[in-house]
PAKERO-613989 format. One record per residue (C-alpha): y, z, x; residue in three letters. Coordinates in nm, 3 decimals, always signed. Each point is the difference from the previous one (the first is absolute). Layout:
> Y_Z_X_ALA
...
END
This chain:
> +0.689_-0.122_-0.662_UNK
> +0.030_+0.342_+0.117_UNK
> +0.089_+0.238_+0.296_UNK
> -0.262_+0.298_+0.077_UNK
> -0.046_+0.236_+0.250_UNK
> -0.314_+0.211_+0.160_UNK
> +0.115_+0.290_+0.266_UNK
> -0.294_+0.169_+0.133_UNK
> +0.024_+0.335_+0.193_UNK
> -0.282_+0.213_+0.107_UNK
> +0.039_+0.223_-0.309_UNK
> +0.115_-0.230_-0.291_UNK
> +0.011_-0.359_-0.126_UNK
> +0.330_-0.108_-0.148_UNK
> +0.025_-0.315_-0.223_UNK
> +0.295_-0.153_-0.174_UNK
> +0.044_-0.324_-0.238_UNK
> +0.274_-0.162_-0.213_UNK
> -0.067_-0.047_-0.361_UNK
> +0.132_-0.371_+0.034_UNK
> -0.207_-0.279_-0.162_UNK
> +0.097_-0.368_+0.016_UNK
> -0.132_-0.253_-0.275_UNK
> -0.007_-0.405_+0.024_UNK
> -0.033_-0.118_-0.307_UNK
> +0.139_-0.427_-0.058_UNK
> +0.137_+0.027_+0.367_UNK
> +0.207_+0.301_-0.098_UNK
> +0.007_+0.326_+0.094_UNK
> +0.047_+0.338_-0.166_UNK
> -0.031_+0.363_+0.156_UNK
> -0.109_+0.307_-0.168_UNK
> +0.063_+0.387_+0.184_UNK
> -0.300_+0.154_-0.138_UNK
> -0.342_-0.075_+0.144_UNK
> -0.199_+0.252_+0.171_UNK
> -0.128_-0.094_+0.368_UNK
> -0.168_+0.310_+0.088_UNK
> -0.299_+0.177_-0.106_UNK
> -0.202_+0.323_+0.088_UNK
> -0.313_-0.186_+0.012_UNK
> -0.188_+0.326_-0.089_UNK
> +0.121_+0.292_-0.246_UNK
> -0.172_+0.248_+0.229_UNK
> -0.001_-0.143_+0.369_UNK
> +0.247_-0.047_+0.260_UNK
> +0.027_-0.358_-0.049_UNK
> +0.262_-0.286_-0.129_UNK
> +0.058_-0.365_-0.039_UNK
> +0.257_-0.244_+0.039_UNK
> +0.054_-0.361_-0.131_UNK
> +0.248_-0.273_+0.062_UNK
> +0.009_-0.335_-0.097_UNK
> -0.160_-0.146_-0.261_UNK
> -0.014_+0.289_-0.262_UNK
> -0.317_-0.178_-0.135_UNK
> -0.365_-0.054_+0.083_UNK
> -0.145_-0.284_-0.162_UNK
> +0.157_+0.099_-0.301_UNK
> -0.030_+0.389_+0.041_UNK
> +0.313_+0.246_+0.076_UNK
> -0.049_+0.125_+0.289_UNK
> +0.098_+0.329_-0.187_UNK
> -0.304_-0.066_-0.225_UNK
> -0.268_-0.020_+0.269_UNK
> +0.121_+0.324_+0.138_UNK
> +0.024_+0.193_-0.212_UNK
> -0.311_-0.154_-0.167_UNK
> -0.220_+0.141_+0.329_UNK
> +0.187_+0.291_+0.023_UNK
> -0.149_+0.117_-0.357_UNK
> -0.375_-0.162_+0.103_UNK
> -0.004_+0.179_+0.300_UNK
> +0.103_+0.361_-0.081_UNK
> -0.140_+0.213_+0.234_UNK
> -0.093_-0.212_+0.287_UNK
> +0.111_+0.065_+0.372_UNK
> -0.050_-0.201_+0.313_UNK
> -0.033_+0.124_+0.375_UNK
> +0.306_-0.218_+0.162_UNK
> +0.297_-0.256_-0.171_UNK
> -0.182_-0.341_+0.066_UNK
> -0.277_+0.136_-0.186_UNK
> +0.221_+0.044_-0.317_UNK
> +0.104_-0.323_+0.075_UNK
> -0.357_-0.152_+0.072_UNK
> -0.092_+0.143_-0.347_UNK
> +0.284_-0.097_-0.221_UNK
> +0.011_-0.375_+0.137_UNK
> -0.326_-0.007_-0.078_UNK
> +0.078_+0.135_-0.357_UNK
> +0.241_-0.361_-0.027_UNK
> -0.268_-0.169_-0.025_UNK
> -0.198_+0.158_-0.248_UNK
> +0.220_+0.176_-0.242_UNK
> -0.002_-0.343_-0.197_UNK
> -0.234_-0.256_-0.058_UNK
> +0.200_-0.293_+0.175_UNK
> -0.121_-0.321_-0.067_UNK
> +0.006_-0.352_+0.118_UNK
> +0.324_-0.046_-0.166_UNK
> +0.142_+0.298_+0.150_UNK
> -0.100_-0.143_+0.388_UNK
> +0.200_-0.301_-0.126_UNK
> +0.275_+0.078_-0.070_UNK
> +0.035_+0.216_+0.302_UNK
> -0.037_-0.283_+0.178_UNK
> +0.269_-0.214_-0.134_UNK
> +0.252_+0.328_+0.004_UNK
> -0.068_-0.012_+0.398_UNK
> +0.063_-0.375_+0.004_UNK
> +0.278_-0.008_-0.198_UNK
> +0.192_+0.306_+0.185_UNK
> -0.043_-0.152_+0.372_UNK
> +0.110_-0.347_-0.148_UNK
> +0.327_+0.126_-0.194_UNK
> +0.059_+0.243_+0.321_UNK
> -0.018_-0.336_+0.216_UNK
> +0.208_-0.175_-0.263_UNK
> +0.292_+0.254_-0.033_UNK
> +0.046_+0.043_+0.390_UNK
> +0.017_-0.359_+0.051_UNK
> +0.224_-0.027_-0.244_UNK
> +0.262_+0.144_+0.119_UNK
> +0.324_-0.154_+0.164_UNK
> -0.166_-0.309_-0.080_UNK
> +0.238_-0.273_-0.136_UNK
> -0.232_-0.246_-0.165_UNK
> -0.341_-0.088_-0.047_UNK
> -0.126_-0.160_+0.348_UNK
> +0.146_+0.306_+0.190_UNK
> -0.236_+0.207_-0.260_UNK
> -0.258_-0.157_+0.062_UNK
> +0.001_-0.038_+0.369_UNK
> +0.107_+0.418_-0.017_UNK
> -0.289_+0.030_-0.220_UNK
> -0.257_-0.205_+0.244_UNK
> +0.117_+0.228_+0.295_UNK
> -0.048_+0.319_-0.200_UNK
> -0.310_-0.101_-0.165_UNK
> -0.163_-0.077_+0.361_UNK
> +0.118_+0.337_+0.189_UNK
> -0.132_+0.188_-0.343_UNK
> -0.337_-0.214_+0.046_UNK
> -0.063_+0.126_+0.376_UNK
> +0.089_+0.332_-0.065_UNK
> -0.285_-0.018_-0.303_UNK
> -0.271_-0.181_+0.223_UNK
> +0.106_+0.335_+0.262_UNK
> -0.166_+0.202_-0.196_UNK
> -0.358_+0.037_-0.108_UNK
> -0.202_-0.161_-0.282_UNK
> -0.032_+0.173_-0.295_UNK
> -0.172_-0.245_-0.206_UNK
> -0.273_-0.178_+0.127_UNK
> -0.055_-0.392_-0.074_UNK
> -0.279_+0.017_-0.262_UNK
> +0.212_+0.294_-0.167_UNK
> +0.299_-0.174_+0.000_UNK
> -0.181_-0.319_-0.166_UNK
> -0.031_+0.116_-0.347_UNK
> +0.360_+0.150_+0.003_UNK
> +0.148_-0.330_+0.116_UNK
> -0.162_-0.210_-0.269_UNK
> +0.049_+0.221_-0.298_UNK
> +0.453_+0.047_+0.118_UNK
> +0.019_-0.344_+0.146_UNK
> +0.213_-0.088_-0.258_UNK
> +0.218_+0.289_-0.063_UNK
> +0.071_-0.069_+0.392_UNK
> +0.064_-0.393_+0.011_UNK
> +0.272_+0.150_-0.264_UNK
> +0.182_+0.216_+0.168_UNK
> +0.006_-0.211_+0.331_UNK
> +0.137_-0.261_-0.231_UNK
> +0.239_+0.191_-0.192_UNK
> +0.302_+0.218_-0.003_UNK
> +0.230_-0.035_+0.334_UNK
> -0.292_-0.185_+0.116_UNK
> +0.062_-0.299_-0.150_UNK
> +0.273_+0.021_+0.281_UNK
> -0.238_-0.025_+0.263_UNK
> -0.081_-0.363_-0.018_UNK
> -0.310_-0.085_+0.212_UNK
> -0.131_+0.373_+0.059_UNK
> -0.231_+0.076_-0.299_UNK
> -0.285_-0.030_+0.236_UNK
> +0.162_+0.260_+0.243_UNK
> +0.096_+0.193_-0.304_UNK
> -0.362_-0.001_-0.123_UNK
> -0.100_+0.094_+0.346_UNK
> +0.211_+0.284_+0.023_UNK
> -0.116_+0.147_-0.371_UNK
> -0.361_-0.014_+0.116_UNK
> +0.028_+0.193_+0.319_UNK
> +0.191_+0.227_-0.122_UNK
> -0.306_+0.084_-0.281_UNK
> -0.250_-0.026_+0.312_UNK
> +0.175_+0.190_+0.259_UNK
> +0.044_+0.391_+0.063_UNK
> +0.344_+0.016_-0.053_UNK
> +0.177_+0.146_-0.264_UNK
> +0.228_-0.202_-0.202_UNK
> +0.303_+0.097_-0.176_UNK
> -0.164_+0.051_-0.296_UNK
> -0.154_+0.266_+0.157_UNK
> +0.028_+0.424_-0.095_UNK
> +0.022_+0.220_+0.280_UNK
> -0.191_+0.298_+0.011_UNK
> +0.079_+0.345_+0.189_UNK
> -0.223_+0.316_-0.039_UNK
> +0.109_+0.307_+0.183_UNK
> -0.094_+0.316_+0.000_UNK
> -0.320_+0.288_+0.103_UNK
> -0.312_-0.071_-0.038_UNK
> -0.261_+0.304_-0.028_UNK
> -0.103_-0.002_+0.408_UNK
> +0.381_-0.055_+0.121_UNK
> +0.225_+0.239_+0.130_UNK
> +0.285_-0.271_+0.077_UNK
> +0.141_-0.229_-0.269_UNK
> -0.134_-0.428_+0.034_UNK
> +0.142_-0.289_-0.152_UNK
> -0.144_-0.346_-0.060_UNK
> +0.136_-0.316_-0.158_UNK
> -0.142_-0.328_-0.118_UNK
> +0.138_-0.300_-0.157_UNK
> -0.206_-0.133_-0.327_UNK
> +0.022_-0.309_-0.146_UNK
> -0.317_+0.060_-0.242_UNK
> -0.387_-0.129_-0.012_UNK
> -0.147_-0.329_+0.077_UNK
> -0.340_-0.106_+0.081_UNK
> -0.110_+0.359_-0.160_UNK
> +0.213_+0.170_+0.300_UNK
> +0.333_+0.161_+0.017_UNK
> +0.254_-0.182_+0.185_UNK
> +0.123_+0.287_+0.209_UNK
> +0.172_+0.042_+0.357_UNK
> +0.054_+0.308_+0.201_UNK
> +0.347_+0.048_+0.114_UNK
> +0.087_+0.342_+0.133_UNK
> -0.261_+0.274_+0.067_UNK
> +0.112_+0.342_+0.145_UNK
> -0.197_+0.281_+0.095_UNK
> +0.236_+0.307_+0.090_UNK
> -0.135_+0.170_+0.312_UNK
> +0.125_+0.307_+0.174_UNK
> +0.195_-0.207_+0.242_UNK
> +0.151_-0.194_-0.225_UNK
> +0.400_+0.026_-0.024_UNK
> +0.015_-0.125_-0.386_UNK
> +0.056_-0.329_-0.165_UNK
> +0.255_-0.171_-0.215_UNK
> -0.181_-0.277_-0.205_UNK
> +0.247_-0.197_-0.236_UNK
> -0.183_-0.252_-0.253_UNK
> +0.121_-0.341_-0.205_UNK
> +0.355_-0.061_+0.125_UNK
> +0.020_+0.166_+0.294_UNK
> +0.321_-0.119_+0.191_UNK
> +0.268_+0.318_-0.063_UNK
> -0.231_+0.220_+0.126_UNK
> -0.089_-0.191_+0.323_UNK
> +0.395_-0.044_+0.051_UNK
> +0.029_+0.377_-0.048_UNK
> -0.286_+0.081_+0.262_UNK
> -0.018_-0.338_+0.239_UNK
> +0.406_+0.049_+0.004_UNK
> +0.016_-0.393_-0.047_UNK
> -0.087_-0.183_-0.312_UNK
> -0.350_-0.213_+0.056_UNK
> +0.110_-0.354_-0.084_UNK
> +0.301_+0.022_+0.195_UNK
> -0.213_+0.181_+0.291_UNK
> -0.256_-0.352_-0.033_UNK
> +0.368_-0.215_+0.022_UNK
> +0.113_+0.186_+0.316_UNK
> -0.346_-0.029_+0.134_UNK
> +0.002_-0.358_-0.027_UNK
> +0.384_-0.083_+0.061_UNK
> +0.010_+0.186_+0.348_UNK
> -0.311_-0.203_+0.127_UNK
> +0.172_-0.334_-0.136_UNK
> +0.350_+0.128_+0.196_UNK
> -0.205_+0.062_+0.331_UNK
> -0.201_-0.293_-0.003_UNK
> +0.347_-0.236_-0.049_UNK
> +0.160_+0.203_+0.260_UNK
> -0.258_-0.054_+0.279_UNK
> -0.013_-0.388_-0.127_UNK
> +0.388_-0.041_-0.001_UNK
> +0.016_+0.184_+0.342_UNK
> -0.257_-0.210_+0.113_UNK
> +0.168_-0.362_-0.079_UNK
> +0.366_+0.152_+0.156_UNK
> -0.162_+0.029_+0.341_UNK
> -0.121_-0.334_-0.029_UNK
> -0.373_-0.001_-0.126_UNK
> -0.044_-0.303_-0.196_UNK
> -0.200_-0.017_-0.347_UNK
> -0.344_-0.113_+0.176_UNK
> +0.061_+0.309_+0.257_UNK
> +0.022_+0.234_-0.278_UNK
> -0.301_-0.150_-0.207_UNK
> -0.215_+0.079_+0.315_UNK
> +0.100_+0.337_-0.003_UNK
> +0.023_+0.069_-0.378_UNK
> -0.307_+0.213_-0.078_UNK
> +0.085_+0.222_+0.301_UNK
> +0.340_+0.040_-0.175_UNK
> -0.137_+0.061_-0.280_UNK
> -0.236_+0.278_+0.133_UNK
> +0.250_+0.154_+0.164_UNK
> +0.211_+0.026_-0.299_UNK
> -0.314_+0.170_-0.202_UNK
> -0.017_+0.237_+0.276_UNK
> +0.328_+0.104_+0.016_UNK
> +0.090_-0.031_-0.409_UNK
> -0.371_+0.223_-0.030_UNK
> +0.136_+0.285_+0.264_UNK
> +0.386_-0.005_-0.157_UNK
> -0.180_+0.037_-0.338_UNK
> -0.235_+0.306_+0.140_UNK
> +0.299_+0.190_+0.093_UNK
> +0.183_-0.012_-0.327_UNK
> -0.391_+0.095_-0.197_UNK
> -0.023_+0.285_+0.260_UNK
> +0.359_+0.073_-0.059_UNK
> +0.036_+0.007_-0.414_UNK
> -0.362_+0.212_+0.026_UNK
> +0.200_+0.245_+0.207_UNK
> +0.265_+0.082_-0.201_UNK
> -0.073_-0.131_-0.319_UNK
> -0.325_-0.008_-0.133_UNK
> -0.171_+0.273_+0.222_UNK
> +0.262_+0.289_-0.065_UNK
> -0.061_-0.046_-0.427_UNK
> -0.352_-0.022_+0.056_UNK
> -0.044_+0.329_+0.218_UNK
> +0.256_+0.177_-0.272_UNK
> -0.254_-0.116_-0.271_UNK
> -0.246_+0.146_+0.181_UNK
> +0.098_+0.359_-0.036_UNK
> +0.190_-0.040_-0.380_UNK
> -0.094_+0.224_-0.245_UNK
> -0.139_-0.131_-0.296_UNK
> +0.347_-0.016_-0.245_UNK
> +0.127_-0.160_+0.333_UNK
> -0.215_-0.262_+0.027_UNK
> +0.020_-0.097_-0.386_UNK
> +0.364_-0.012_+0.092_UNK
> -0.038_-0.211_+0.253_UNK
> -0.231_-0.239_-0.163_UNK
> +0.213_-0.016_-0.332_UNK
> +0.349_-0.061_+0.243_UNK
> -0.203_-0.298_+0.175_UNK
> -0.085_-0.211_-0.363_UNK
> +0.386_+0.084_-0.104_UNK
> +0.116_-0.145_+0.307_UNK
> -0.163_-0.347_-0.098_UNK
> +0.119_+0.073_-0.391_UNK
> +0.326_+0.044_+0.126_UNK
> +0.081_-0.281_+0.179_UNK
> -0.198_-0.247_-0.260_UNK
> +0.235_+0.161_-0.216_UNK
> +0.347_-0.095_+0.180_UNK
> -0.153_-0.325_+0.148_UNK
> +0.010_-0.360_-0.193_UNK
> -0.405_-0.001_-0.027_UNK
> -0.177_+0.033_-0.266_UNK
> -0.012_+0.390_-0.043_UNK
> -0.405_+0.012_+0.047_UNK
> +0.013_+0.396_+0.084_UNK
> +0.169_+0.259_-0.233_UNK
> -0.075_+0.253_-0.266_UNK
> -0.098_+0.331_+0.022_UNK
> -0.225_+0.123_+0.356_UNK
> -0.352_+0.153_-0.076_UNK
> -0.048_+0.248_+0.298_UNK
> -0.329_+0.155_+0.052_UNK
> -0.150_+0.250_+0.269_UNK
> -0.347_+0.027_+0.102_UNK
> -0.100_+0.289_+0.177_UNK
> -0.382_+0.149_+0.106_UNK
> +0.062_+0.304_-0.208_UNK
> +0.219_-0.083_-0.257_UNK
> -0.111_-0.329_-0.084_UNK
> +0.176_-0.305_-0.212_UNK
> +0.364_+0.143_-0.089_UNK
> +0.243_-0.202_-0.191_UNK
> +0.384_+0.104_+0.195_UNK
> +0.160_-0.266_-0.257_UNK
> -0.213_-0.187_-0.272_UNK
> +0.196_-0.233_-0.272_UNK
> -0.179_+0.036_-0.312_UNK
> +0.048_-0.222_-0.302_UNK
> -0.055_+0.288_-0.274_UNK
> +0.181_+0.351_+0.028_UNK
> -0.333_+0.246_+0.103_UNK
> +0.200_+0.284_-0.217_UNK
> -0.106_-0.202_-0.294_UNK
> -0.282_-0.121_+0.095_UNK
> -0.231_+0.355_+0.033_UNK
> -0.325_-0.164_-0.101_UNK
> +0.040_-0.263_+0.297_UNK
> +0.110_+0.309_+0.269_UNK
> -0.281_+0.256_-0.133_UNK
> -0.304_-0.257_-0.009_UNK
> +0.081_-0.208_+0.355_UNK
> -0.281_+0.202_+0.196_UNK
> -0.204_+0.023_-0.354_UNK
> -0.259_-0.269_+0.158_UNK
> -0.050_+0.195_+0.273_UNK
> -0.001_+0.336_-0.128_UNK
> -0.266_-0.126_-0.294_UNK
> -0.236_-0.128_+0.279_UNK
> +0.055_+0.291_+0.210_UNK
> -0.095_+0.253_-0.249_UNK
> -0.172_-0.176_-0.273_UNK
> -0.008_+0.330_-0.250_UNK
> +0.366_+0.098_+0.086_UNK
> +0.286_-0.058_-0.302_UNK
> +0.142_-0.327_-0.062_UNK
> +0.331_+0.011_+0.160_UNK
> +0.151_-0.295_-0.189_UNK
> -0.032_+0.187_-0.292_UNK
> +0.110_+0.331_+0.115_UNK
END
């Protein structure tokens, strides 16, 4: 996992990431402080990537394919930042020849991340295996609708093929593992491994994606995001989840990627899970109050089961309205005041800012029992209209003092395409 950060002003784009990486490997896990999350996506325009996730695509670093379009595409510009994006999406798909196999065993990844997500969360607090497996059939069934929600992404006749040539691989998972726990609920297991494949919803084996930047036609900084979980069906698996367009009018935006929860405490003034508890506590204590009022001035049971769903309307109403005031009220003098500041930081200022709001979550992985998931040194970068990509911190794994040839020949691509008769700066 990872914590990253996108803070988007009308003159600049500020991204941060950790340098955290955690590895599963025989059910345990190892973390290394070293991987790099953020990319200029061009050596020459004012445009970077992020990643989080899963640091692979179907078998690729995600480091790899970057870097790997970054030197086929030299001198190339777009007019706006979903047209960079368009464009190197489009290079996923083709800067491999994937194969059947490939589509495969994307498949089963997918399946095999929603199942062990379903598995873990209903395992725990439970004390034995027919509380697993009734946790298991409740989360399986919630995870199910919120699948069938969303649209199809493969159709019947293209998920055919796939199911006959992983059938197997996926009667052995659903029978294996902590699923041998789950007496009775292979067939709900094998349910919820198919729709997962079929639906538009990323699974936790997904990568996330964010590309920020300029593109040749804009003025103000965009920022898009998708979540990827690879090709099937010869089409990448690929959902949309944040797209912003700066406009004059706009007031800035804080964007925080991955694990996200420190930074929504430190600009909702309330951390998010125990917001959703509160939420659903105070509509619970209103809806026993009216009930217990109700039966002390004498209303009997049947009385009260006449009148329930007006109760419980009423207690909708007035939980929605309490919980309007405290949104309207954490925007005030929370959220809002960081977000106009933002708008009018300068650009050191805004790396700053960016870089404080990934060490926040670093921090207190660091002091809490969790697994420390977010850590190592910050990458900061700054993209601006005029200056372009600019590293404000970079890790790198080699010391660049020693390493001249590497320094002197990084824009040699471009340079040797640019002016094909000019000296060979590698060599210089």
């Amino acid at each position: 996992m990872t914590a990253e950060i996108a803070i988007l002003n009308k003159s600049a784009v500020a991204l941060a990431t950790d340098s955290k990486v955690t590895l599963t490997q025989s059910g345990r896990q190892k973390t290394y402080d070293t991987v790099d999350k953020l990319f200029s996506l061009s050596k020459t325009e004012p445009v970077g990537a992020m990643i989080y996730g899963n640091a692979e695509f179907i078998g690729f670093p995600w480091e790899t394919i970057v870097k790997e379009y970054r030197r086929k595409t030299p001198n190339v510009s777009f007019p706006t930042v979903f047209d960079w994006a368009d464009n190197f999406t489009k290079f996923l798909k083709e800067f491999f020849p994937f194969g059947q196999s490939d589509e495969d065993a994307v498949a089963v990844a997918i399946a095999q991340s929603s199942l062990i997500n379903v598995s873990q969360e209903a395992f725990q607090g439970t004390r034995n295996q027919e509380e697993f497996a009734k946790q298991f059939e409740q989360f399986a069934l919630a995870y199910i609708a919120e699948l069938e929600a969303a649209p199809e992404f493969l159709t019947e006749a293209e998920w055919g093929p796939i199911s006959a040539r992983i059938s197997g691989t996926l009667d052995s998972a659903c029978s294996n593992g902590m699923m041998r726990h789950a007496l009775g609920h292979q067939a709900l297991a094998r349910k919820l491994c198919e729709t997962s494949i079929r639906r538009m919803l990323a699974s936790p084996a997904a990568t996330g994606l964010v590309i920020a930047g300029f593109g040749e036609r804009d003025l103000l900084p965009s920022l898009i995001s998708f979540d990827v979980d690879g090709i099937l069906g010869g089409r990448l698996k690929i959902a949309e989840t944040h797209k912003h367009d700066m406009t004059r009018r706009d007031s800035g935006v804080i964007l925080p990627f991955a694990q996200t929860d420190m930074v929504e405490r430190f600009m909702q003034g309330i951390d998010p899970a125990y917001s959703m508890l509160i939420h659903e506590s105070v509509g619970e204590l209103i809806l026993n109050s009216v009930v217990n009022a109700a039966k002390l001035l004498g209303h009997s049971d049947e009385d009260l089961a006449k009148v329930a769903p007006a109760i419980e309307n009423a207690t909708q109403a007035a939980v929605h309205a309490f919980w309007e005031g405290h949104e309207r009220h954490r925007r005030e003098y929370f959220a809002s005041p960081i977000i106009e500041m933002a708008m009018s930081l300068p650009k050191d200022e805004l790396a700053n800012l960016a870089e404080s709001l990934v060490s926040l979550t670093s921090l207190q992985r660091r002091v809490s029992r969790e697994l420390e998931t977010v850590g190592g040194a910050i990458d900061v970068a700054v993209i601006s209209k005029g200056d372009g990509f600019v590293w404000i911190k970079r890790k790198h794994y080699f010391n660049p003092d020693r390493n001249l040839r590497f320094v002197n020949g990084y824009f040699y691509e471009h340079s040797r395409k640019a002016n094909p008769g000019g000296p060979d700066v590698n060599n210089a």
